[in-house]
C-alpha positions, 0 to 999 in steps of 0.5 A: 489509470496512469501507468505502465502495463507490463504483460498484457495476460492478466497472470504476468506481472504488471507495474503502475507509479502514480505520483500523488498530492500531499494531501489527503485528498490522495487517500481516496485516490490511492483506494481507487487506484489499487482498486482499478488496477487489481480489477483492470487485470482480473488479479485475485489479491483480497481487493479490500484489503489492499484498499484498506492498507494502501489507504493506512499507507498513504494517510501515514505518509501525509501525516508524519511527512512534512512539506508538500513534496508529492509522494508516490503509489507503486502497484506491483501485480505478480502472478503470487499476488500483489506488492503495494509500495508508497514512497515519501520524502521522509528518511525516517523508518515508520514505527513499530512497522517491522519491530514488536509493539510493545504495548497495544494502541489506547482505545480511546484515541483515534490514531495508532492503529495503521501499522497494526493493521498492516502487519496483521493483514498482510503477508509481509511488510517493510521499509526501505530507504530511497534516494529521495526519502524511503519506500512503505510496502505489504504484500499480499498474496493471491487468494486461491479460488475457492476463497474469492466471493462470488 
């Protein structure tokens, strides 16, 4: 994984910054990348989940940015649990990320439901503006021992 490890005992803190293509492509490669740096440190956030969200995070960033700029995946592992941030070149906030949805998504159509996923699942989530566009994050929290599957 391209990376930096800050701690070397799996409960310290550790950081990885992966620059991604602007393109699909990069959804699969967010997944496994979450998924390789939560099981290279033996950390105990929910693993799907965070798949599941980095995978919504980076879809919504190719989707509703333009140009072919890069956009960029940020693994935080803390001892807490786990902060995953997806930076694009877009100044624009994401909708209906931080504020009340006001009406539930059609059933119908096949987009619109992301976001909802990803202010339900996780313990936090927001957005912040960047010099170069803005940052997607969720936190998720440790989930305690007797929780974790087997």
């Amino acid at each position: 994984m391209n990376g930096l490890a800050l701690h070397d005992r799996p409960s310290s803190a550790a950081s990885w910054r992966v620059a991604l293509p602007h393109t699909a492509a990069a959804v699969p490669v967010a997944r496994a990348l979450v998924r390789t740096a939560l099981a290279e440190r033996e950390h105990t956030a929910d693993c799907d989940t965070a798949e599941l969200l980095t995978a919504e995070l980076v879809a919504n960033a190719i989707e509703h940015t333009a140009g072919d700029s890069p956009i960029e995946l940020v693994v935080d592992l803390l001892p807490s649990g786990c902060q995953v941030e997806v930076h694009d070149p877009s100044p624009e906030p994401p909708g209906h990320l931080t504020r009340p949805v006001v009406e539930a998504p059609d059933p119908w159509q096949e987009h619109g439901r992301g976001l909802l996923l990803i202010r339900a699942l996780s313990s936090s989530c927001g957005h912040r503006p960047t010099a170069s566009g803005k940052a997607v994050w969720f936190r998720l929290p440790v989930v305690p021992a007797q929780r974790r599957p087997h």
